[in-house]
FIZAPA-934224 format. One record per residue (C-alpha): x negated, y negated, z; residue in one letter; chain. Coordinates in steps of 0.25 Angstrom, whole numbers. Last residue first. Example, Ala and Ser with C-alpha at 12.3 -4.5 7.8 and 13.67 -1.06 7.14 Angstrom:
{{-55 4 29} s A}
{{-49 18 31} a A}
***
This chain:
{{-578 -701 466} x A}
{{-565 -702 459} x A}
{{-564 -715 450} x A}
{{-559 -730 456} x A}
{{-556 -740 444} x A}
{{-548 -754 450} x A}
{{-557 -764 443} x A}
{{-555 -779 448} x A}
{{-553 -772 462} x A}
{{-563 -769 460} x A}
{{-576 -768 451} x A}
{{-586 -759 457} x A}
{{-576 -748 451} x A}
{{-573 -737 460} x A}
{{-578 -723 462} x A}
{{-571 -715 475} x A}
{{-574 -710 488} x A}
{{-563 -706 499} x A}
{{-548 -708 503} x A}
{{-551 -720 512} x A}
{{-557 -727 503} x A}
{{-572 -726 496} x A}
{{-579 -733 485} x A}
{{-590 -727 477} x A}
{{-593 -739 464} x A}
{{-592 -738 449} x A}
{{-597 -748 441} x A}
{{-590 -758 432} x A}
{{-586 -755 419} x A}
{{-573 -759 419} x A}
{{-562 -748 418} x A}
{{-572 -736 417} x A}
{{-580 -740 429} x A}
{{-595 -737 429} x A}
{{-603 -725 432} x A}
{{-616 -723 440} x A}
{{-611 -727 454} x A}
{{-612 -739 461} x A}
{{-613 -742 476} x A}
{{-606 -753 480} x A}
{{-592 -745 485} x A}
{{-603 -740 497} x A}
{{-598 -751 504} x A}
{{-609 -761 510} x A}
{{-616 -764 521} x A}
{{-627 -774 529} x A}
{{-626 -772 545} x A}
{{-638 -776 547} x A}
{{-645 -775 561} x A}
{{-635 -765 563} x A}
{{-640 -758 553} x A}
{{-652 -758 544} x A}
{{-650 -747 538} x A}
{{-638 -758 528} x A}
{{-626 -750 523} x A}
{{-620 -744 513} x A}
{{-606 -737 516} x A}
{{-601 -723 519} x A}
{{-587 -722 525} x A}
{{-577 -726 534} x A}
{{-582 -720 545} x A}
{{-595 -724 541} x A}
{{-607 -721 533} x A}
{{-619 -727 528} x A}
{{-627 -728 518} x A}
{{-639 -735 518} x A}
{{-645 -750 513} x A}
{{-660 -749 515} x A}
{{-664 -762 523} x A}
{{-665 -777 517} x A}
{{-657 -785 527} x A}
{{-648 -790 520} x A}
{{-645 -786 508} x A}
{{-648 -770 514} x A}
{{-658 -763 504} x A}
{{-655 -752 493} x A}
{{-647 -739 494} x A}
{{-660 -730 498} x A}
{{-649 -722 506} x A}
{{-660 -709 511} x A}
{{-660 -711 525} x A}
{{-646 -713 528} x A}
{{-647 -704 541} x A}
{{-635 -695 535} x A}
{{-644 -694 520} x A}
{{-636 -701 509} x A}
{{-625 -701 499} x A}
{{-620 -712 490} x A}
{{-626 -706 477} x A}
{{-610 -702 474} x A}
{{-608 -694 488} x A}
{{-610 -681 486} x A}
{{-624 -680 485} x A}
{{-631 -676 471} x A}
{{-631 -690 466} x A}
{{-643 -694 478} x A}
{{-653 -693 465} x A}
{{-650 -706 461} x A}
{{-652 -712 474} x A}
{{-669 -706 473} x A}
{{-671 -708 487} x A}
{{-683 -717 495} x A}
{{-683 -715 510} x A}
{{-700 -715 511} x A}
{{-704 -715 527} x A}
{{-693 -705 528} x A}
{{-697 -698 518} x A}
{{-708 -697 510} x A}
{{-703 -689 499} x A}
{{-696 -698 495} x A}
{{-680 -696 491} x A}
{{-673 -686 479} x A}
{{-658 -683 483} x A}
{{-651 -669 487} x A}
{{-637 -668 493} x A}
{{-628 -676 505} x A}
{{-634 -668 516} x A}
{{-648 -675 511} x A}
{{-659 -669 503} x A}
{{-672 -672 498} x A}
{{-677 -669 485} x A}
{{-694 -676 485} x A}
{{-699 -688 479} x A}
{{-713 -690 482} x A}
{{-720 -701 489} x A}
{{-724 -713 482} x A}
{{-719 -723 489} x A}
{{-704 -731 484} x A}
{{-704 -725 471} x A}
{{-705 -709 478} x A}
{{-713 -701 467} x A}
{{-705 -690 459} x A}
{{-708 -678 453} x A}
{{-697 -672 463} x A}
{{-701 -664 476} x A}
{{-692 -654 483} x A}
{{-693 -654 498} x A}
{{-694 -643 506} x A}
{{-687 -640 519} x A}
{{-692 -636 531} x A}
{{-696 -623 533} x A}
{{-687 -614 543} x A}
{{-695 -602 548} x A}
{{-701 -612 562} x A}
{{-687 -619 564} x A}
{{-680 -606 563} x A}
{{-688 -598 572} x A}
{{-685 -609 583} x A}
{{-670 -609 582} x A}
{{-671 -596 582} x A}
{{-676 -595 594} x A}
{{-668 -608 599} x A}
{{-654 -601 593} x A}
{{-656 -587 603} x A}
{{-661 -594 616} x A}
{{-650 -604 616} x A}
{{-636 -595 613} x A}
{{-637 -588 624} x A}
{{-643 -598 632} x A}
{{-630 -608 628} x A}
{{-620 -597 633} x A}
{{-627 -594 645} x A}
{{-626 -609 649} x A}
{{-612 -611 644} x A}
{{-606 -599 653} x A}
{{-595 -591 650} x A}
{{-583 -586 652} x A}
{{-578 -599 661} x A}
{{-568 -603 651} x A}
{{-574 -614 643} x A}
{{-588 -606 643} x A}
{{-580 -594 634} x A}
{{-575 -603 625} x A}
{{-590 -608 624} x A}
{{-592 -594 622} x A}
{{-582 -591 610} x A}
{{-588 -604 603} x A}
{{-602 -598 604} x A}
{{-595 -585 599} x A}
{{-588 -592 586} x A}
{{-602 -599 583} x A}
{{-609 -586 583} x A}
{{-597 -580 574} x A}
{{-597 -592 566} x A}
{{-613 -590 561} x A}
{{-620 -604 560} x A}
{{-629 -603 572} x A}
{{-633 -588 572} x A}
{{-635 -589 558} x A}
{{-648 -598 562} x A}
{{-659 -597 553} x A}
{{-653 -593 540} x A}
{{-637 -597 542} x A}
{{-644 -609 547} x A}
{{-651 -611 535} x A}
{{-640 -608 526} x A}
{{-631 -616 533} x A}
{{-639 -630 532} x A}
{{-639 -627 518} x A}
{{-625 -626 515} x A}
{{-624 -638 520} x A}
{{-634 -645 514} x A}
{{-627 -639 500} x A}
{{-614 -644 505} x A}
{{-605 -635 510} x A}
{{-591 -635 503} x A}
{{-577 -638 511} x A}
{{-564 -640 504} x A}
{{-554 -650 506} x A}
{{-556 -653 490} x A}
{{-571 -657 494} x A}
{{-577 -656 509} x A}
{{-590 -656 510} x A}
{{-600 -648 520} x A}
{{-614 -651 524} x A}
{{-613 -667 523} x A}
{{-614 -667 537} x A}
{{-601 -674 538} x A}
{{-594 -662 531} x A}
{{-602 -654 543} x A}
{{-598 -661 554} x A}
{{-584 -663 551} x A}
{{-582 -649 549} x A}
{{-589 -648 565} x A}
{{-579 -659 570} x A}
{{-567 -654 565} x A}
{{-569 -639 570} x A}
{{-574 -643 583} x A}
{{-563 -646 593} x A}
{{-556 -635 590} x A}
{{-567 -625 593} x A}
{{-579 -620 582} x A}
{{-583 -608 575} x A}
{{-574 -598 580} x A}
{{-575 -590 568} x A}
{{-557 -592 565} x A}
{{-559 -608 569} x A}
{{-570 -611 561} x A}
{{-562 -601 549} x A}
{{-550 -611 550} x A}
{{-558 -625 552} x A}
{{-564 -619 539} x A}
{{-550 -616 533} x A}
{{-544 -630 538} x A}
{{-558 -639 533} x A}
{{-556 -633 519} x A}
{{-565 -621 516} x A}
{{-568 -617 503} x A}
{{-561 -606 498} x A}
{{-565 -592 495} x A}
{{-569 -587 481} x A}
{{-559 -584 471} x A}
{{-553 -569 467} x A}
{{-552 -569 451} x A}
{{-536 -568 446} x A}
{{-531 -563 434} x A}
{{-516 -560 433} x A}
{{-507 -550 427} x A}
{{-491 -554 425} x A}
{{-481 -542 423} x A}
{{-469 -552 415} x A}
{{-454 -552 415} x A}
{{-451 -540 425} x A}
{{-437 -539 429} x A}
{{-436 -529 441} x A}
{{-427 -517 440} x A}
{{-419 -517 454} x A}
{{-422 -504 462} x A}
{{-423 -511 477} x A}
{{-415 -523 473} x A}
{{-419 -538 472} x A}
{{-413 -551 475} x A}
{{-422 -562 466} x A}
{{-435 -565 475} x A}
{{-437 -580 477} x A}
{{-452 -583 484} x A}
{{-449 -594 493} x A}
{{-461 -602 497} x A}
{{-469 -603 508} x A}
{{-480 -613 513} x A}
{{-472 -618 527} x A}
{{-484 -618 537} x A}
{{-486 -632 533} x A}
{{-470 -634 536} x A}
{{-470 -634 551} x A}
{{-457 -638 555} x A}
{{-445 -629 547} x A}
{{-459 -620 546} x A}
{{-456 -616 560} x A}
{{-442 -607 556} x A}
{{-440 -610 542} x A}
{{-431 -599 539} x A}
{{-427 -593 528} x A}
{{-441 -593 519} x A}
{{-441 -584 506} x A}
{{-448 -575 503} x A}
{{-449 -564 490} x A}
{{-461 -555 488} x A}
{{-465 -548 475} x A}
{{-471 -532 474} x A}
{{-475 -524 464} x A}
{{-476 -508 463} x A}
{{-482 -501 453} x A}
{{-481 -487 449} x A}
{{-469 -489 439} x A}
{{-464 -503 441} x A}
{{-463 -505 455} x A}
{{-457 -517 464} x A}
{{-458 -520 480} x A}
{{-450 -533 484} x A}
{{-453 -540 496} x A}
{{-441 -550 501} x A}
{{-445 -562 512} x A}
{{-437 -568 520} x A}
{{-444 -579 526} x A}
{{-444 -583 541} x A}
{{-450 -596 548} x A}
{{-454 -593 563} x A}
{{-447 -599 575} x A}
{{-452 -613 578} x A}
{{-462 -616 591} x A}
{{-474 -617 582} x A}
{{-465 -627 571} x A}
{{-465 -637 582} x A}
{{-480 -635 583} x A}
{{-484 -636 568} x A}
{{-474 -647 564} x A}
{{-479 -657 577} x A}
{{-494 -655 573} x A}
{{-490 -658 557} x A}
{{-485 -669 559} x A}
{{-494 -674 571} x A}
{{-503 -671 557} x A}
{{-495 -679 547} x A}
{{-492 -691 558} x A}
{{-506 -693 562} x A}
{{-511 -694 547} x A}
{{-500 -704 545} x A}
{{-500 -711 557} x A}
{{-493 -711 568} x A}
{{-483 -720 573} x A}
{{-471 -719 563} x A}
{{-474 -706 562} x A}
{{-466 -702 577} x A}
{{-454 -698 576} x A}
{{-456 -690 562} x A}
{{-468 -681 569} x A}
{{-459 -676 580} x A}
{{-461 -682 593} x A}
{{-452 -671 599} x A}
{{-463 -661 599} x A}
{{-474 -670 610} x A}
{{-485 -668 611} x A}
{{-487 -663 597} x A}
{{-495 -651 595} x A}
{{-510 -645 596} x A}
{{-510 -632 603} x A}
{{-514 -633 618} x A}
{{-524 -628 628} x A}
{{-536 -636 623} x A}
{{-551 -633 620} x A}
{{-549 -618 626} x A}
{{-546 -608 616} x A}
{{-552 -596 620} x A}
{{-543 -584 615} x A}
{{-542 -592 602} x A}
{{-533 -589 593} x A}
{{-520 -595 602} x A}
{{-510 -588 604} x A}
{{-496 -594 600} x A}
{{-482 -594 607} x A}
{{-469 -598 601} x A}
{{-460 -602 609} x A}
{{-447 -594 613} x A}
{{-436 -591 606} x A}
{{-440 -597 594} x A}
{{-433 -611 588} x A}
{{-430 -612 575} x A}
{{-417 -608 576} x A}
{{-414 -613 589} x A}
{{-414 -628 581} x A}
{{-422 -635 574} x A}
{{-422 -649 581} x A}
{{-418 -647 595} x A}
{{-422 -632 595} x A}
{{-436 -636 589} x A}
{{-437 -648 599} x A}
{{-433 -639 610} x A}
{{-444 -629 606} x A}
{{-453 -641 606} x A}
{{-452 -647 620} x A}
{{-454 -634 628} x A}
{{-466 -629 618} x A}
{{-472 -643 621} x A}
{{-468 -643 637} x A}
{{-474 -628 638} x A}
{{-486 -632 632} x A}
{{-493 -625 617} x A}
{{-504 -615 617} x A}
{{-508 -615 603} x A}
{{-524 -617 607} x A}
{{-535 -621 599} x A}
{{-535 -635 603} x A}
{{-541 -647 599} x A}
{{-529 -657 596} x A}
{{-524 -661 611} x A}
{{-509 -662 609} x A}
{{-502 -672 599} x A}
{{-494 -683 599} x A}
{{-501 -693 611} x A}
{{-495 -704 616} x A}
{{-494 -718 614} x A}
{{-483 -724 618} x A}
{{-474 -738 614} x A}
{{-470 -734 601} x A}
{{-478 -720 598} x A}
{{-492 -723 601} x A}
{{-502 -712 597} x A}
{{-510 -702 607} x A}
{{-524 -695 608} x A}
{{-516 -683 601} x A}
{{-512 -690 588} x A}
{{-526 -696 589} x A}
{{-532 -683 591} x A}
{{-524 -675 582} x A}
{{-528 -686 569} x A}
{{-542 -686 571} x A}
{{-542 -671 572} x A}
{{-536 -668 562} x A}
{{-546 -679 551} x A}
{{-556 -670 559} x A}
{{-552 -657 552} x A}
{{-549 -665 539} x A}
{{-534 -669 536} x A}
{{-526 -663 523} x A}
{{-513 -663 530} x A}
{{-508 -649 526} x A}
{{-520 -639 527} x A}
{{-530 -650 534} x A}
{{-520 -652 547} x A}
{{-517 -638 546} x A}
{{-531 -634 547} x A}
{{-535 -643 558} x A}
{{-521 -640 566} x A}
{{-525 -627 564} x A}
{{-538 -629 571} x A}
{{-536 -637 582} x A}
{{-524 -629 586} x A}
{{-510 -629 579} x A}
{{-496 -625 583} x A}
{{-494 -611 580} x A}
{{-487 -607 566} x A}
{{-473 -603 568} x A}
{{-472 -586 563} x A}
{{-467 -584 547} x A}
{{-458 -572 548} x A}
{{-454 -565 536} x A}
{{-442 -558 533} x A}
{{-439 -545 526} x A}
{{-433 -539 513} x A}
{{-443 -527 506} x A}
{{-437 -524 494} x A}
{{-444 -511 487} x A}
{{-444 -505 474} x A}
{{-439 -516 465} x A}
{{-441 -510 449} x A}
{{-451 -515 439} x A}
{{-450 -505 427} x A}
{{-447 -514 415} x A}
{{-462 -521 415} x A}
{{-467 -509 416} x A}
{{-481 -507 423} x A}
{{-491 -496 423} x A}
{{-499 -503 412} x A}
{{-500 -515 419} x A}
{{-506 -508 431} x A}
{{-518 -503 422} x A}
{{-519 -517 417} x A}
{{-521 -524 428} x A}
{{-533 -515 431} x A}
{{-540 -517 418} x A}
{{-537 -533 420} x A}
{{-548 -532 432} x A}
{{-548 -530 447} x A}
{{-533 -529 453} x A}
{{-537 -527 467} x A}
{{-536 -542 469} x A}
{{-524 -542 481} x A}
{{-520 -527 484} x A}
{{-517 -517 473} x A}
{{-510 -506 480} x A}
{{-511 -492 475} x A}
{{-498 -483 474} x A}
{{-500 -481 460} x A}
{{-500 -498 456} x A}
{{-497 -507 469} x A}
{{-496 -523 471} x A}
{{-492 -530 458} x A}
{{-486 -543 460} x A}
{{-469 -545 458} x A}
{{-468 -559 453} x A}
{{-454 -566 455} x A}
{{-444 -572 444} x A}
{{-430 -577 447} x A}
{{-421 -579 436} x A}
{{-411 -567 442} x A}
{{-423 -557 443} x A}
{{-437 -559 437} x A}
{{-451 -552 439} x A}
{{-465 -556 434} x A}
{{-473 -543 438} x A}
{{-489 -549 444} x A}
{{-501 -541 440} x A}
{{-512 -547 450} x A}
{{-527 -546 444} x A}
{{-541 -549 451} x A}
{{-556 -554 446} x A}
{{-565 -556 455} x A}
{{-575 -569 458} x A}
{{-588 -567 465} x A}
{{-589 -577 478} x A}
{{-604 -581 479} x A}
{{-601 -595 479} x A}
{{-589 -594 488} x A}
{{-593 -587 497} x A}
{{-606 -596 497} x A}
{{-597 -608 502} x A}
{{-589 -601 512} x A}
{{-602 -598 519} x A}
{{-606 -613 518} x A}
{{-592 -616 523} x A}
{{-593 -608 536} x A}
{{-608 -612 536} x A}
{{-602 -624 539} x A}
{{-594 -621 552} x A}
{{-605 -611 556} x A}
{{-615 -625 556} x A}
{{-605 -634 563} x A}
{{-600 -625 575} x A}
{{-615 -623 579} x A}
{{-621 -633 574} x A}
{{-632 -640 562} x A}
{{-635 -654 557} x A}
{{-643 -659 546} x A}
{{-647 -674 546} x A}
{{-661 -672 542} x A}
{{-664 -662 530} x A}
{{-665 -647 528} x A}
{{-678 -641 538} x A}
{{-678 -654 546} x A}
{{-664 -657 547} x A}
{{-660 -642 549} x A}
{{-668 -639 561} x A}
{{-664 -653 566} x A}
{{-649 -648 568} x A}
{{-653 -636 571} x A}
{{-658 -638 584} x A}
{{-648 -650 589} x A}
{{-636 -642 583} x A}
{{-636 -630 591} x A}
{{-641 -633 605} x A}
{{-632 -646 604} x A}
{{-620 -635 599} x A}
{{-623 -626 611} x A}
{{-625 -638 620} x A}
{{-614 -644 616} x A}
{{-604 -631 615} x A}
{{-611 -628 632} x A}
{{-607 -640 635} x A}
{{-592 -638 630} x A}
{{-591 -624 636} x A}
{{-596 -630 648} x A}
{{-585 -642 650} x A}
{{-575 -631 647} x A}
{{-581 -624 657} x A}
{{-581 -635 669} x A}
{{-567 -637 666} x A}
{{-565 -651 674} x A}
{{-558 -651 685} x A}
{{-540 -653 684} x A}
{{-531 -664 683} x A}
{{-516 -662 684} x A}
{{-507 -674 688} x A}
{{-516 -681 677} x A}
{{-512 -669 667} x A}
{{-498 -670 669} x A}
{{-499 -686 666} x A}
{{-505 -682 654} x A}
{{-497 -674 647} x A}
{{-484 -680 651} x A}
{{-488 -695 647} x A}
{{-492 -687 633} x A}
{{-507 -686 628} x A}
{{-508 -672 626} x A}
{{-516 -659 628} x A}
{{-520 -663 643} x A}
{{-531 -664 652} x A}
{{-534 -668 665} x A}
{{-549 -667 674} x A}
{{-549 -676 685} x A}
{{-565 -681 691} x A}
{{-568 -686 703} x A}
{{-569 -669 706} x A}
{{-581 -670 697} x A}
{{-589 -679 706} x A}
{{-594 -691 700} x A}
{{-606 -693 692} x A}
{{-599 -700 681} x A}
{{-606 -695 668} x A}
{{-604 -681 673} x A}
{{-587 -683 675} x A}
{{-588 -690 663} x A}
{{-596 -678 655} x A}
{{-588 -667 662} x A}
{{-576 -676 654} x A}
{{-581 -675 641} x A}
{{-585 -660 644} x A}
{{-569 -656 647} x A}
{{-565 -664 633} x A}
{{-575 -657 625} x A}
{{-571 -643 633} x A}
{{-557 -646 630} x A}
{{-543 -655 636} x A}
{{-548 -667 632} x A}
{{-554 -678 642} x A}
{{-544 -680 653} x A}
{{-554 -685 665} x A}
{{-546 -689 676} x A}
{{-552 -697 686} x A}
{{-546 -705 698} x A}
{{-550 -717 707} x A}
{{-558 -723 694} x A}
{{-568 -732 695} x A}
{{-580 -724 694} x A}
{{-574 -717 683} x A}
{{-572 -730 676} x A}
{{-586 -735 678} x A}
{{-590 -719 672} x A}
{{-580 -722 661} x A}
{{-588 -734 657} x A}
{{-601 -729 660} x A}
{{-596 -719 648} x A}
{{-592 -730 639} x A}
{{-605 -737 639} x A}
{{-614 -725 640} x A}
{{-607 -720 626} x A}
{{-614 -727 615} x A}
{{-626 -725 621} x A}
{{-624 -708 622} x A}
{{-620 -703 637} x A}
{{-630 -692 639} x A}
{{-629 -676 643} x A}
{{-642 -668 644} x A}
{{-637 -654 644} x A}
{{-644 -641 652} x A}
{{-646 -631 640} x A}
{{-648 -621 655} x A}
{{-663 -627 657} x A}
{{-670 -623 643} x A}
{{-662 -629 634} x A}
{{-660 -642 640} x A}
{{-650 -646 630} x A}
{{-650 -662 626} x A}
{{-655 -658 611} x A}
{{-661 -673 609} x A}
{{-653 -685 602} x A}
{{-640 -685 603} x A}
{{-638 -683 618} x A}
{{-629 -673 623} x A}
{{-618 -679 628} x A}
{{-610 -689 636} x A}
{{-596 -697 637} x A}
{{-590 -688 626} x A}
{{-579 -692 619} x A}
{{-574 -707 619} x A}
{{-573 -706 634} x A}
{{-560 -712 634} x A}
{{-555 -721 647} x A}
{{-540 -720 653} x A}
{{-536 -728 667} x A}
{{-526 -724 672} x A}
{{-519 -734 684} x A}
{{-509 -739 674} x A}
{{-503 -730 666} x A}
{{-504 -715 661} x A}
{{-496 -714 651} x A}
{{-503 -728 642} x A}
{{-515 -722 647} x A}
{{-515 -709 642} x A}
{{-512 -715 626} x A}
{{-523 -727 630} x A}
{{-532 -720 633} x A}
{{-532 -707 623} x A}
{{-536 -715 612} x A}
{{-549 -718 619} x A}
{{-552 -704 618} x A}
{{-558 -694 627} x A}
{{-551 -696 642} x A}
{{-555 -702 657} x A}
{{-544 -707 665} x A}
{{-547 -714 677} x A}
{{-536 -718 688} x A}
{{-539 -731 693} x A}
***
């Protein structure tokens, strides 16, 4: 038997359906082993030697793959082709206690019959400095996380979590945030010249007065307006200049992790990890008749590189189907940003070009369709020539003034015939114009504008910036936004992203203590080092030590300066025994509870109507619900949450398995249409009010 060990249970059956009989395929389901969950598992002080372990809920599956391994007459380990998927299979090779040279390494950026039948005939040893830098990234962020993850629980509140990609991540948004705030409003004017030739009206905007330029915003107040106003003659605008060229619009390169994140979200409206979801099934493989096969190459990269056989079959597609026109002489070529790109060796793009997204939508979904859509339309378009517009500038003076107006106007389509989300331009229509000509002027039009503060992230622009500071790899960027909305310190609203108040909390007292941690350019230089591990540059111990002995002094000195938290008394005694009522606070917002916590869990529900979530909101470890007692067995009813959603449920689980939607819960208000009482209920689409009636009464309300 011929053993092939890979990541994903989708994977097995795409692989094994080109391999045949005599492979077998097994998924590790991730990692096999790791640091344990419960205890630091870095021995600091004897090289941050690791203690790995098989969790519970994996010792089953991997004596299983050891029993196979055993088993096996040959072994190939075709984890992913990174430093995650390079330490996944170190972990097998660990876990078995075989010799290493047992042990075939293959990779490959696709799941095709060509793909990987190339990579079996071509198996290679395991990168012992990919499976380093990766270490050396889990001890680093274990170092990290475990000692200030408990600093902030017991100086805040429990639950609170820091790290080292997470924590300069939200203290992007927190900094955004008080730009924002602070940002002082100023007051700017732009003179525009209302023109018209032949029924055709164009604006002329004021650009010089006296040989002095006046650049964006350097017209202050209405005084200076008017001192141009009174140099200007509405019968005196004549052409001074016409400037006739063409403009060259250059292919976009085919996406990366990141790009295809920010695209994805730009046109698609998907979430980072919505993306990701999508790519790796589309990638992991998807039946097509009688087949199934992977569509799409290996989806965290942040290389453009593209294979000779894909650039080869997509030029002939473009000559076939657009003609030479479109197609440039030779392919184009694009450098990738990063000088150390190292998770993959490819840019994301179909596997194949001529399974163009029309032939195949009847087997995809739609989700999957619109972004292999998109992925197909981005890398076809890569290897098009570039679009060309004609564009006409016209200089005009009035006295001693000049004013200028462009005309474009697109005469080519070049790549954006197939990639149309690159294609935001608009013809602007200039009547034929002479050098000389008297211009018609119909109106000179002053506007007040005030300068507005910077925009809120939306999950593109901060994967964006992460990816410009360095903070962060392809692999992470998904995972760490996720992270932080789910830690309650960062909400979306609009697309956009605001700090919470914990959130913005937690960065001000690691921006105090520890502005080491949270700073993108520390961050980007840790990232730069385990790039310099992965290649042979570097090594992880002499990394982690200079990093170490630095953060545990501080880490010290901050535990000893930072007191814990006050809490505010209200006049009020506990009515379940006596203790007094004190403000507490959860990642979800402020609320009123016992003093005596936790041997008194007693909360005000009332004064829970500052979280977010219509009274519904609890702390993460669901000690604070006080929803009433379980009809069956007595126990506190609690809220709980699942993939599908928050619901009540009995804290006596599993031995009761009591529960409840959340759609019981009742609000102060009552329907419109027939008095009964509104309810929260939830679909697909999100939260809304609904009438406790239905389907008798049909009212539902925004939330």
């Amino acid at each position: 038997m011929k053993l092939i060990i890979v990541e994903s249970p989708a994977k097995c059956k795409t692989i094994g359906k080109i391999l045949g009989s005599g492979y077998k395929i097994i998924a590790t389901m991730g990692h096999v082993r790791d640091l344990p969950k419960n205890r630091l598992g870095v021995d600091v002080d004897k090289d941050f030697k690791p203690t790995y372990e098989v969790s519970k809920d994996r010792k089953d599956a991997a004596q299983n793959i050891v029993n196979l391994i055993k088993k096996a007459d040959e072994i190939y380990i075709a984890t992913d082709e990174d430093r995650e998927g390079e330490a996944i299979g170190w972990h097998i090779v660990e876990l078995s206690k075989l010799n290493k040279k047992n042990f075939k390494r293959i990779t490959f950026h696709e799941i095709t019959p060509s793909a990987i039948k190339n990579a079996v005939k071509n198996p290679r040893d395991l990168n012992y400095n990919l499976i380093d830098a990766q270490q050396a990234r889990r001890i680093l962020d274990r170092l990290v996380g475990y000692n200030l993850s408990p600093l902030l629980s017991r100086k805040i509140y429990k639950g609170l979590s820091a790290g080292r990609v997470q924590s300069s991540t939200l203290k992007l948004i927190v900094d955004r945030e008080k730009e924002i705030k602070n940002f002082k409003t100023e007051e700017y004017w732009t003179i525009d010249a209302i023109c018209e030739k032949n029924e055709i009206k164009f604006n002329a905007k004021f650009i010089e007065k006296d040989g002095k330029t006046y650049n964006n915003k350097e017209l202050k107040t209405k005084k200076d307006v008017d001192e141009i106003l009174k140099s200007i003659d509405k019968d005196k605008f004549f052409v001074k200049d016409i400037e006739k060229k063409e403009r060259l619009k250059k292919a976009s390169p085919p996406f990366i992790t990141s790009s295809l994140q920010q695209v994805a979200s730009k046109i698609l409206g998907f979430s980072s990890k919505k993306t990701m979801m999508i790519a790796q099934n589309l990638y992991e493989g998807v039946k097509i008749g009688d087949s199934e096969i992977g569509l799409i190459t290996y989806m965290r990269t942040d290389s453009t590189a593209i294979a000779k056989d894909a650039l080869d079959e997509v030029r002939a597609f473009i000559d076939k189907e657009f003609g030479v026109k479109f197609l440039p002489k030779k392919a184009n070529i694009f450098k990738t940003k990063d000088k150390n790109a190292q998770e993959a060796h490819e840019c994301v793009r179909p596997t194949s070009t001529i399974k163009t997204p029309k032939d195949i939508k009847e087997y995809l979904a739609k989700d999957e369709f619109r972004l292999y859509e998109l992925i197909w339309q981005r890398f076809v378009g890569s290897q098009m020539k570039e679009a060309i517009f004609n564009q006409n500038i016209v200089k005009i003076v009035c006295n001693d003034t000049l004013w200028n107006t462009v005309g474009e106007t697109k005469i080519f389509d070049g790549y954006l015939k197939v990639y149309k989300a690159d294609d935001i331009s608009k013809d602007v229509i200039l009547p034929e114009l002479e050098v000389g000509e008297k211009v018609l002027v119909t109106e000179i039009e002053p506007k007040q504008h005030f300068t507005e503060p910077p925009t809120r992230y939306t999950e593109a622009t901060l994967i964006k910036t992460m990816e410009k500071n360095g903070i962060g790899r392809p692999s992470t960027y998904a995972p760490t936004i996720s992270n932080i909305l789910q830690r309650g310190y960062v909400k979306i609203e609009e697309k956009k992203l605001f700090p919470e108040s914990i959130g913005i909390e937690v960065t001000e007292m690691l921006e105090q203590f520890f502005p080491k941690i949270v700073n993108p350019d520390f961050t980007a230089k840790m990232e730069s080092s385990l790039d310099n591990i992965a290649v042979g540059k570097e090594k992880w111990i002499q990394m982690l030590t200079a990093f170490y002995k630095p953060f545990s002094k501080i880490l010290q000195e901050a535990i000893e300066k930072i007191p814990p938290k006050e809490l505010q008394k209200v006049d009020k005694k506990c009515p379940q025994c006596g203790a007094d009522l004190v403000i507490r606070k959860s990642k979800y917002g402020e609320f009123i509870g016992c003093s005596g916590y936790p041997k008194c869990k007693y909360i005000e529900k009332e004064t829970v109507s500052r979280n977010t979530d219509n009274n519904l909101e609890k702390d993460m470890d669901n000690e604070y619900s006080n929803l009433g007692k379980c009809p069956r067995c007595g126990s506190d009813l609690v809220i709980k949450k699942s993939r599908y959603g928050k619901f009540i449920a009995c804290s006596g689980y599993p031995k009761c398995k009591y529960s409840k939607n959340l759609d019981s819960i009742k609000i102060d208000k009552k329907c419109p249409d027939c008095g009964g009482d509104l309810v929260v209920k939830a679909s697909k689409r999100g939260k809304f009010l609904g009438c406790s009636n239905y389907p008798t009464c049909k009212h539902v309300e925004k939330l």
